[in-house]
C-alpha positions as CSV (number, residue, x, y, z in Angstrom):
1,X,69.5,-47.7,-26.6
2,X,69.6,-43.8,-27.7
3,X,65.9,-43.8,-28.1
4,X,65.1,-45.3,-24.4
5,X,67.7,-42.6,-22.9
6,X,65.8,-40.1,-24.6
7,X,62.8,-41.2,-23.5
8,X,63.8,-41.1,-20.0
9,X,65.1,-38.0,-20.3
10,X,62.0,-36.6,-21.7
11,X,59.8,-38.2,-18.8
12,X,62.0,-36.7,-16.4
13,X,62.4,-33.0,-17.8
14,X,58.5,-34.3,-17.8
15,X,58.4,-34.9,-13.6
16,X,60.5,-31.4,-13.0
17,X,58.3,-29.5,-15.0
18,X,55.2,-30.8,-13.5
19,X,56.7,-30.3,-9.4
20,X,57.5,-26.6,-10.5
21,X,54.1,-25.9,-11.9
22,X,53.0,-27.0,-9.0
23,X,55.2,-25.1,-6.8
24,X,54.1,-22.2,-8.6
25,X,50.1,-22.7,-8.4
26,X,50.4,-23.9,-4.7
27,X,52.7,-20.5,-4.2
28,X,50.1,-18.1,-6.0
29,X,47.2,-20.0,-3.9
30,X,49.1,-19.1,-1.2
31,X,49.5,-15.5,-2.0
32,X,46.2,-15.1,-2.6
33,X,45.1,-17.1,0.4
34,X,47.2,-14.8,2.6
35,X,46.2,-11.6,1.2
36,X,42.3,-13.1,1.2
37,X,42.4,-14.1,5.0
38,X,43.7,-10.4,6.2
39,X,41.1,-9.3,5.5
40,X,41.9,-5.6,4.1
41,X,40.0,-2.7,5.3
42,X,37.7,-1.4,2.0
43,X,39.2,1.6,0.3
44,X,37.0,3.9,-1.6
45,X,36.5,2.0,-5.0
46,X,35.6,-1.1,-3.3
47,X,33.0,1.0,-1.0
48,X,31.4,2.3,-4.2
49,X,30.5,-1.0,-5.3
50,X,29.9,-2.9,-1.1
51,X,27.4,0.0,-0.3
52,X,24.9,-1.3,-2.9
53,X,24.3,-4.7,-0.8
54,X,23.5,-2.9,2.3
55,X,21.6,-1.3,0.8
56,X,19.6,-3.0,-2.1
57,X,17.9,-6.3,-2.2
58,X,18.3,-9.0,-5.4
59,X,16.3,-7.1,-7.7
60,X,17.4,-3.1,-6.3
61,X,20.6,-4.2,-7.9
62,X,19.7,-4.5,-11.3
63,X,18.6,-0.8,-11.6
64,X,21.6,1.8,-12.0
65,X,23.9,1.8,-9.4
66,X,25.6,4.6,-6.9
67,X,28.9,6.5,-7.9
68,X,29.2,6.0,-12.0
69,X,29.8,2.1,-11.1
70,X,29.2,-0.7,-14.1
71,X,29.1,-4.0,-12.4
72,X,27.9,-6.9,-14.5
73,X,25.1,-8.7,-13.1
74,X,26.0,-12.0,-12.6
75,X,29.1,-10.2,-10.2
76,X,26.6,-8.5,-8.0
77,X,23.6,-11.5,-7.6
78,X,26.8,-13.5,-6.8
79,X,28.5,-11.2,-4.3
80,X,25.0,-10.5,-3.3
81,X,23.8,-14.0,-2.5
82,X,27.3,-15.1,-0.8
83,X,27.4,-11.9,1.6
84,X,24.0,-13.1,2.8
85,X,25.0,-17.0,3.5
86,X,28.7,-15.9,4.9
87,X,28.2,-12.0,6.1
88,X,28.4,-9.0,4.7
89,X,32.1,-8.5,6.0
90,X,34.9,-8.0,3.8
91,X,35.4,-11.9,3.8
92,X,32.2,-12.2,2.5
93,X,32.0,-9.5,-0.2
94,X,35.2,-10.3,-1.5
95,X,34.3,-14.2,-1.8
96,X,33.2,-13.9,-5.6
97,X,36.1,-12.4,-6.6
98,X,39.0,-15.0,-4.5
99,X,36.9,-17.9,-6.0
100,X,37.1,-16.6,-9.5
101,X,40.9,-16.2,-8.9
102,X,41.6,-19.1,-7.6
103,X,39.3,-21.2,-11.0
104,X,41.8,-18.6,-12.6
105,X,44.9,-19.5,-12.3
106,X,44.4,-23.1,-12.6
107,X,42.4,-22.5,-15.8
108,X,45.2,-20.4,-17.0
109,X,47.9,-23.6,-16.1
110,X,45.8,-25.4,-18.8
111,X,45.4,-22.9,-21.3
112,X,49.1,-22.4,-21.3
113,X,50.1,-25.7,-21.9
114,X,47.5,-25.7,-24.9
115,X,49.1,-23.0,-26.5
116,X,53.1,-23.3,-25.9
117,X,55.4,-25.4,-25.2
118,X,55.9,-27.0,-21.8
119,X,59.0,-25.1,-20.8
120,X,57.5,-21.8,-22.4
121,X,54.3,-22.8,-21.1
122,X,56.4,-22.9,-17.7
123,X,57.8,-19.5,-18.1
124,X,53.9,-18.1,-19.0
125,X,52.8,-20.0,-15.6
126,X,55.6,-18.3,-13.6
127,X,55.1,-14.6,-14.9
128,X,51.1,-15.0,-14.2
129,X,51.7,-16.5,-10.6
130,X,54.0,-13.5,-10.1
131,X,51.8,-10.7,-11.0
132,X,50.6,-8.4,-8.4
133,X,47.7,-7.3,-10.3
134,X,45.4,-10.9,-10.9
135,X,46.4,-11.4,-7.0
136,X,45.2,-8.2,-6.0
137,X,41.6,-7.8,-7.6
138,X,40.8,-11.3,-6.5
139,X,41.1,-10.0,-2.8
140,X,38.5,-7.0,-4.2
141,X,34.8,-6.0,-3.7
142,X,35.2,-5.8,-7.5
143,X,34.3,-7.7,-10.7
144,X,38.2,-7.7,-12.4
145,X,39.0,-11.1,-11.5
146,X,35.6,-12.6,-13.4
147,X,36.8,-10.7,-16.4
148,X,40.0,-12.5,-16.2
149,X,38.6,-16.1,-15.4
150,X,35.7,-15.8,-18.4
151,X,38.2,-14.5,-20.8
152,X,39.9,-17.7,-20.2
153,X,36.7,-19.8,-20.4
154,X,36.1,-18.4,-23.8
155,X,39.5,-18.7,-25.1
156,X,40.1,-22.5,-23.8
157,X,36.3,-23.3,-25.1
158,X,37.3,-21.8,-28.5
159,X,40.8,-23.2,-28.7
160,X,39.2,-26.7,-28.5
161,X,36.7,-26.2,-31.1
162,X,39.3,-25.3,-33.6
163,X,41.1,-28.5,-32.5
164,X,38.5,-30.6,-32.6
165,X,35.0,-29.0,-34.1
166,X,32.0,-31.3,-32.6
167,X,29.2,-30.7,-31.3
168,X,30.3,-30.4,-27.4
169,X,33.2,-27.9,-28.2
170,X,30.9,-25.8,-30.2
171,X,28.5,-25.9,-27.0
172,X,30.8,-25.4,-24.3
173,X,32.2,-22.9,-26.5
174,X,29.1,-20.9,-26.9
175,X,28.1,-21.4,-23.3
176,X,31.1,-19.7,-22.1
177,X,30.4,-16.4,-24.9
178,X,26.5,-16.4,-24.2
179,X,27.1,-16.5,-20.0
180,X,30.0,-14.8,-20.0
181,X,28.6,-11.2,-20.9
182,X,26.6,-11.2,-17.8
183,X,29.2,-12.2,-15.9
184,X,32.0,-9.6,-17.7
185,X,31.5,-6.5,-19.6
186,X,35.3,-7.3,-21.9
187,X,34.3,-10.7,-22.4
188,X,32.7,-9.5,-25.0
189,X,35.9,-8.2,-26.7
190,X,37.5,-11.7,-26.3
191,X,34.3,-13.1,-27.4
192,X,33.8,-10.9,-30.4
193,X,37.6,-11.4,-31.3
194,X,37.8,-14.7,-31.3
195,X,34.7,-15.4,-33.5
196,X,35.5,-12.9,-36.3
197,X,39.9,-15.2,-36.4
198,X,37.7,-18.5,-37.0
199,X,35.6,-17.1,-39.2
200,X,38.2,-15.5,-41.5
201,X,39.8,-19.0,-40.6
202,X,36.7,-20.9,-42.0
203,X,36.4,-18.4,-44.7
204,X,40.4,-18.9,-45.8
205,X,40.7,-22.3,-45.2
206,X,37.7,-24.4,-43.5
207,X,34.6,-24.0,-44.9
208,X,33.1,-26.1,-42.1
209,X,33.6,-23.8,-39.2
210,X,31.6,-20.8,-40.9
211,X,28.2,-22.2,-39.9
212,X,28.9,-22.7,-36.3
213,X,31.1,-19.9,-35.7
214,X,28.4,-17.9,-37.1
215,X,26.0,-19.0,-35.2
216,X,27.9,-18.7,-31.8
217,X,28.7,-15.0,-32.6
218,X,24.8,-14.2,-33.1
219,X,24.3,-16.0,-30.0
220,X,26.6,-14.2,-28.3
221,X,25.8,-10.6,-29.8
222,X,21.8,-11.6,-28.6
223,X,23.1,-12.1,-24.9
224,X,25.2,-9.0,-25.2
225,X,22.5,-7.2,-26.7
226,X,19.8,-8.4,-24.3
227,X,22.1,-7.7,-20.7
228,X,22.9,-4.0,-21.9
229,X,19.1,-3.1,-22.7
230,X,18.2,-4.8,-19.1
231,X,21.0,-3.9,-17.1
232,X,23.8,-2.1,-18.6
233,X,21.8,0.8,-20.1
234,X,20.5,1.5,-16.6
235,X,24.1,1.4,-15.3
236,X,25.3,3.9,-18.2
237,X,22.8,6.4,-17.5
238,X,23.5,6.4,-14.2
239,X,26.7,6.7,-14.7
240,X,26.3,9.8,-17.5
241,X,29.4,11.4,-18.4
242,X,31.8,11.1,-15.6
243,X,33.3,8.0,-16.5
244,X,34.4,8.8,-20.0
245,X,35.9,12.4,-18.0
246,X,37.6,10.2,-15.9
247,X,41.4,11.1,-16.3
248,X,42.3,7.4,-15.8
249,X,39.4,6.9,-19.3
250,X,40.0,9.7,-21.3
251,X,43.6,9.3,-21.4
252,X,43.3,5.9,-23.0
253,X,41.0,6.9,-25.7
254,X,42.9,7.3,-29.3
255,X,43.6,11.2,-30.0
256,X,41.6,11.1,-32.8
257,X,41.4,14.8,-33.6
258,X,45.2,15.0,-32.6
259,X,47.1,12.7,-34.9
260,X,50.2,14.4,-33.9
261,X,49.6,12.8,-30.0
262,X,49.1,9.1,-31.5
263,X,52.7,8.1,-30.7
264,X,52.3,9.5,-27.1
265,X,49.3,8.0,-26.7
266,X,50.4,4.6,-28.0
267,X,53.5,4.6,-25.5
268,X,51.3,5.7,-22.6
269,X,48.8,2.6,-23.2
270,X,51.1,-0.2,-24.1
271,X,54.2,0.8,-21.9
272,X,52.2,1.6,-18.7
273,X,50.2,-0.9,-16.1
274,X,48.0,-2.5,-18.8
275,X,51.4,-4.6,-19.2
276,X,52.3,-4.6,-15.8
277,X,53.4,-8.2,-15.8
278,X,55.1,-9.9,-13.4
279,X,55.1,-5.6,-12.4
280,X,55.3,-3.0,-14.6
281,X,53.8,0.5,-13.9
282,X,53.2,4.1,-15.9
283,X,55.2,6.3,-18.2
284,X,57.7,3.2,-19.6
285,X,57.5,1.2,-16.2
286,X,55.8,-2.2,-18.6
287,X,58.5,-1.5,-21.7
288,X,60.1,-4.8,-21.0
289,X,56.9,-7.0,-21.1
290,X,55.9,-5.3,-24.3
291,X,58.9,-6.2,-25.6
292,X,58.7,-9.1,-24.8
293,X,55.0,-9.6,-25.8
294,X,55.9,-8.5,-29.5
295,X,58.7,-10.4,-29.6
296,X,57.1,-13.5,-28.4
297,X,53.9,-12.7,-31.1
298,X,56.6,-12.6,-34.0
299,X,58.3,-15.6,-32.9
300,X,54.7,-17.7,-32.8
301,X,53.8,-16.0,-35.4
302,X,56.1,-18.0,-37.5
303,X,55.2,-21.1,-36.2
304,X,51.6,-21.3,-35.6
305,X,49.8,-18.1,-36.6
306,X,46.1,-19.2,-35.5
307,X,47.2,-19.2,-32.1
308,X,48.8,-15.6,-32.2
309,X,45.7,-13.9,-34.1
310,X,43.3,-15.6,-31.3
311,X,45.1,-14.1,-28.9
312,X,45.5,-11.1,-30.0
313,X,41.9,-11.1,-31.5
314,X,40.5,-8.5,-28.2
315,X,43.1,-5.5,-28.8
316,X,41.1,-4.2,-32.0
317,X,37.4,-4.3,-30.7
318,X,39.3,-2.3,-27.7
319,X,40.8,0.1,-30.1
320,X,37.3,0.5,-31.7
321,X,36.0,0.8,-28.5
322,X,38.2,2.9,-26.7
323,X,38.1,5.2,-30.1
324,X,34.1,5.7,-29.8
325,X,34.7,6.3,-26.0
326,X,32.8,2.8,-24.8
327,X,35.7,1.7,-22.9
328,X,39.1,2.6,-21.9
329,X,42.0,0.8,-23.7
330,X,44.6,0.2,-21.3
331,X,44.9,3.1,-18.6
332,X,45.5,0.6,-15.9
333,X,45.9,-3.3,-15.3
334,X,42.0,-3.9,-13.2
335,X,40.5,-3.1,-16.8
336,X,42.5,-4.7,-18.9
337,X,42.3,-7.7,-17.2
338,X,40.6,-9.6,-20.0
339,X,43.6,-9.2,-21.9
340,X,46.2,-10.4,-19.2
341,X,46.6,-14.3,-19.7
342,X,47.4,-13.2,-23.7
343,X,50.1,-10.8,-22.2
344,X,51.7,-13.5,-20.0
345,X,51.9,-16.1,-22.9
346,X,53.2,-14.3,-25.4
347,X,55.7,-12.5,-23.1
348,X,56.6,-16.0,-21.8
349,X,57.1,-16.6,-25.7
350,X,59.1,-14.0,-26.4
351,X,61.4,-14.8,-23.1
352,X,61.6,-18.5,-24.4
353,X,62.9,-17.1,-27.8
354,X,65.7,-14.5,-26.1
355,X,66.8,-16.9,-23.8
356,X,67.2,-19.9,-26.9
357,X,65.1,-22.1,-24.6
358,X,64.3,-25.6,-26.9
359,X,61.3,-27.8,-26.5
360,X,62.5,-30.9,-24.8
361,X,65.8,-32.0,-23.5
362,X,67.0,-30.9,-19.4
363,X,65.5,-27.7,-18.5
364,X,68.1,-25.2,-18.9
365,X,69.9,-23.3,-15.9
366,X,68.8,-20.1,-17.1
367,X,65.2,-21.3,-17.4
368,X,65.3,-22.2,-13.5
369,X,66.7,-19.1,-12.4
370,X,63.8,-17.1,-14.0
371,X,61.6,-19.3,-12.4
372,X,63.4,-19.0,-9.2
373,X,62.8,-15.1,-9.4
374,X,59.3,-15.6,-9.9
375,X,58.7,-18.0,-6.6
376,X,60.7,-15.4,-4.8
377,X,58.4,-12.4,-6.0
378,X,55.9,-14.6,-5.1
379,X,57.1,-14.8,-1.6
380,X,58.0,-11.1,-1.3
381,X,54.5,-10.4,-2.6
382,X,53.0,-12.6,0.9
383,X,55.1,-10.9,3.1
384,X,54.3,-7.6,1.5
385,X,50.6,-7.8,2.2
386,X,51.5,-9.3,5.8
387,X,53.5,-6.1,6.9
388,X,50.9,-3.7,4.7
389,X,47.6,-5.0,5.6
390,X,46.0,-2.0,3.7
391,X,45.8,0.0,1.2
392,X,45.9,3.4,2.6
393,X,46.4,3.5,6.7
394,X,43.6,5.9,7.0
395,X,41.5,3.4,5.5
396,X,43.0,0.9,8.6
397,X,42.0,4.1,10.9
398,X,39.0,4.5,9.4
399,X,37.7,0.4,10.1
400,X,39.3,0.5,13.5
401,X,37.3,4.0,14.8
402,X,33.9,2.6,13.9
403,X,34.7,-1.0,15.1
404,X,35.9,0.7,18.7
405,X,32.7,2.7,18.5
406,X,30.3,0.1,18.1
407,X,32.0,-1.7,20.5
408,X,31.6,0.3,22.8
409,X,27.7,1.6,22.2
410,X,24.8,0.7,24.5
411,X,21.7,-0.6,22.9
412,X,19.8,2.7,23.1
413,X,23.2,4.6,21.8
414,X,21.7,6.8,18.4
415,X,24.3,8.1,16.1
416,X,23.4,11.1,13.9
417,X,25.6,11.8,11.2
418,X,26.1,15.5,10.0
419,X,25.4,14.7,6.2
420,X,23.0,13.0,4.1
421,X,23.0,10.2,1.5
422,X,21.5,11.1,-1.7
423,X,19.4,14.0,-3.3
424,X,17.7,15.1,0.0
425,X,17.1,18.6,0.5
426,X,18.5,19.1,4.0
427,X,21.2,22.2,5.4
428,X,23.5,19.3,5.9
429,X,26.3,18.2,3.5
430,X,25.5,15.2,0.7
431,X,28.1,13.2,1.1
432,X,27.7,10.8,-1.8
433,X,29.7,14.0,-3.3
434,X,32.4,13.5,-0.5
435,X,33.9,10.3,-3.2
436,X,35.7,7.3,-2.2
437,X,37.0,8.2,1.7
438,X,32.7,9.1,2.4
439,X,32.0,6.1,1.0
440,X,34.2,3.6,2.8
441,X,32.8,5.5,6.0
442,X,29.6,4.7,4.7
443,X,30.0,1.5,4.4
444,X,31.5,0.8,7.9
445,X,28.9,2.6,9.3
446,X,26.0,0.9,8.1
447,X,27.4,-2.8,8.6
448,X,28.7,-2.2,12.5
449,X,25.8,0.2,13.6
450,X,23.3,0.2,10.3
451,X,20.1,0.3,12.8
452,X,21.5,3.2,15.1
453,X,22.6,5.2,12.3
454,X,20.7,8.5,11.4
455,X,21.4,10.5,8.4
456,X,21.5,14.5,8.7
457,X,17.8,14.2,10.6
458,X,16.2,17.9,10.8
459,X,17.3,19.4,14.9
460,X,13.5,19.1,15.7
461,X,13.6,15.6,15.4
462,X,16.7,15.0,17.4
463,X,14.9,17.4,20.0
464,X,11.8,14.9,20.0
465,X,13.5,11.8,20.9
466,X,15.9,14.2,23.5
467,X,15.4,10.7,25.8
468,X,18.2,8.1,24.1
469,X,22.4,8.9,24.5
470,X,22.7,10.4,20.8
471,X,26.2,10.9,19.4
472,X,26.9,13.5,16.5
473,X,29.5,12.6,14.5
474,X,31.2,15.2,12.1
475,X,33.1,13.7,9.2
476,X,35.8,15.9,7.4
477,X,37.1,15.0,4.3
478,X,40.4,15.6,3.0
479,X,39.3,17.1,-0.8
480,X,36.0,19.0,0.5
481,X,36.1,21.8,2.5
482,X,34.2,21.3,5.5
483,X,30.8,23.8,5.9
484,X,31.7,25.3,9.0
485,X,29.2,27.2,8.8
486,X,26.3,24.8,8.1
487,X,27.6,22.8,11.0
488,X,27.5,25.8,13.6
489,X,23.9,26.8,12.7
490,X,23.2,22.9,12.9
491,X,24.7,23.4,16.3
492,X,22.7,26.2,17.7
493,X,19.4,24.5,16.5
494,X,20.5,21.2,18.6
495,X,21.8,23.2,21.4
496,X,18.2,24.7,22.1
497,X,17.1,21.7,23.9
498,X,20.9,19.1,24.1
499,X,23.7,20.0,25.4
500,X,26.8,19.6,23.0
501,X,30.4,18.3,24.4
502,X,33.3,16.8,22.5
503,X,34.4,13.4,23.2
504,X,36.8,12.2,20.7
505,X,38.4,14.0,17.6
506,X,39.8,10.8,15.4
507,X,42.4,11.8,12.9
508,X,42.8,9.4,9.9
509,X,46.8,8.6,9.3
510,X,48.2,9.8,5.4
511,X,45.1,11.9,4.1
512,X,43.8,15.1,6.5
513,X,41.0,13.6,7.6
514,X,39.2,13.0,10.5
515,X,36.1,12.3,12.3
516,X,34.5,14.7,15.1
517,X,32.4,12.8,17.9
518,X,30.2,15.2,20.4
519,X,27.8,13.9,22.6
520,X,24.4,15.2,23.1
521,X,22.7,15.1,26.5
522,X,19.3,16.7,27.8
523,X,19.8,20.0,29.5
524,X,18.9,20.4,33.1
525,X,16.1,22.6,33.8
């Protein structure tokens, strides 16, 4: 009789566990649904990397790209082809990425219940769905939410190997390194990890897993290989120095040649946004999901340590990494987030072990409040992103001035720009210089009036096609001073045959800037 009341009870701690889980996904689906279908105007960094398909074609975007960006390919033939079936709008640039998230977090509900518990498994489900960050890049015209999704590919097609070595697992498993390169650039940390745990593994205990494992990781180090001598060499060159200047990179790098730093630099990485999970932030804001995380890898640690070393198996090849200034470790959650679905389990571990939560038996009070706070973060986080459909309101301004522009241009309308896109030796401004706030303008500008667009053109040609209603538009950014100067002399060469008026000065909300609209019309003779 004990044993059948135990069995029911099991089955029905079973059927609670299950509806939350659910609750949780269909919540986080939700969320990112939500924050998917507003359709956020493109800030800077997302411009950087949406200017390239408007102007490249498939194989343009395999050369170096614009603005120090490194994009894995796979990312940008992907984005590439879907902005061409659904529009090159921010619904379809961002397409890639809310896919990706959306295989993520369901991929992550299995890989936690391979590596914990169910309740802990529960509590790692709940502290993922609640996290701003995975939410966020999966609404982005950015790569971050591949890197999450393949990291869990490799780490699910691993885990089963070392469960059960045959010759599927060890395919699936090599599939998932050999693709996943191409598809993230910190895959290859996860990858690398992982493979040098199972062979020490083999090595220490099964003999069996040496040959495969080894020939996985040459596989893998082939494909790795082979994508940066094709693609990501071209991308690094173009992208020189600046990156590894970057304050948000060069902060993250080990102070090598000033030990003294180390313990700085160590809080600054591991207590900031790189831990930012369910929310965290800089200078100490992530201390109690670190905590948590080591406390939760100590406490698995005792129990099943081949679980803990694979996922922890990333955070040296990042150290090495970060320490020959290759990539940044930590800094911020978008490039770490390889290394998030480790930092969610094992924090969920290391909650499980505070709270004295015990595998089986009725789901403890405590272990439903936490969840409870997790659905409601969930919750605050839609409503969030409903009231704050942006990310800066001068990037709203920015959208909505262009939009109203185009909107209201005839046919013949011309816009000339005063600036120039690239290396062109003109008495206008190069804006590619202008950063982020240029670049979104760009970008708005070529998708709502790409054709009637004219960049910096020499006064002499505006004076030959003096026929067509011309606009010049003045853009003023809020870090460059504006050449006053240039723009006057621009002015008096235009003025010799056009007549100048202002029409519209359009300030941007937040940031002092603005864009200047004159119109140019034929002078009476």
């Amino acid at each position: 009789m004990y044993t059948r009341i135990a069995q029911l009870a099991e089955a029905e701690n079973s059927q609670k566990l299950f509806w939350l889980a659910t609750v949780l996904i269909a919540l986080n689906i939700l969320w990112r649904s939500v924050r998917y279908a507003l359709g956020f105007p493109l800030f800077g960094d997302e411009a950087f990397v949406a200017n390239s398909f408007l102007v490249r074609d498939f194989l343009g975007l395999t050369e170096g790209l614009e603005h120090y960006q490194i994009v894995p390919l796979l990312y940008l033939w992907g984005t590439w082809l879907l902005s061409y079936v659904v529009g090159q709008s921010e619904w379809g640039l961002r397409l890639l990425s809310y896919v990706a998230g959306i295989a993520g977090v369901l991929l992550f509900a299995h890989v936690s219940l391979k590596f914990l518990p169910k309740k802990t498994a529960l509590f790692s489900l709940a502290i993922f769905c609640a996290s701003y960050y995975p939410v966020r890049h999966a609404a982005e015209v950015k790569p971050y939410s591949l890197d999450l999704l393949v990291s869990l590919c490799i780490t699910v097609t691993a885990w089963n190997f070392l469960t059960a070595r045959n010759k599927q697992n060890t395919f699936w498993w090599a599939l998932a390194c050999v693709v996943g390169v191409w598809a993230s650039y910190p895959s290859i940390f996860v990858a690398g990890g992982i493979c040098l745990v199972i062979f020490g593994y083999g090595l220490i205990r099964q003999r069996a897993y040496l040959l495969p494992t080894v020939a996985v990781g040459l596989a893998t180090s082939l494909s790795f290989a082979s994508m940066y001598y094709f693609i990501g060499s071209a991308q690094n060159a173009a992208a020189g120095d600046i990156l590894v200047q970057l304050e948000l990179w060069a902060s993250t790098f080990p102070p090598w040649s000033e030990p003294s730093r180390f313990f700085d630099w160590f809080v600054h990485v591991h207590l900031g946004k790189m831990f930012a999970y369910p929310n965290g932030g800089n200078n100490g804001g992530s201390a109690l999901t670190f905590i948590l995380f080591c406390i939760g890898a100590w406490s698995l640690w005792r129990q099943e340590r081949l679980k803990v070393l694979v996922l922890l198996s990333p955070f040296p090849l990042m150290f090495v990494a970060a320490s020959l200034h290759a990539y940044p470790y930590g800094g911020s959650a978008r490039v770490a987030q390889h290394v998030a679905p480790a930092i969610c389990l094992l924090a969920a571990a290391g909650l499980a072990y505070l709270m004295r939560i015990r595998p089986g038996g009725h789901i403890e009070k405590r272990a439903l409040v936490f969840v409870g706070i997790c659905m409601a973060l969930i919750l605050g986080g839609i409503v969030r992103d409903v009231v704050k459909p942006y990310k800066e309101l001068a990037d709203q301004d920015n959208r909505e001035v262009i939009e109203q522009m185009a909107e209201a241009a005839t046919d013949e309308e011309r816009w000339i720009v005063f600036g120039v896109w690239g290396d062109v030796s003109r008495d206008v401004p190069n804006l590619y210089h202008w950063a982020g706030s240029a670049a979104r303008l760009r970008y708005y500008l070529l998708r709502l009036a790409g054709e009637r667009i004219q960049w910096g053109p020499n006064p002499a040609e505006i004076l030959e096609g003096a026929g067509s209603p011309k606009l010049l538009l003045a853009y003023q950014h809020p870090y460059v001073p504006f050449p006053h100067k240039k723009f006057e002399a621009y002015l008096r060469q235009v003025n010799r045959g056009l007549r100048t008026e202002l029409v519209a000065t359009h300030p941007f909300r937040e940031l002092a800037e603005k864009l200047v609209v004159y119109e140019l019309t034929p002078i009476k003779k």
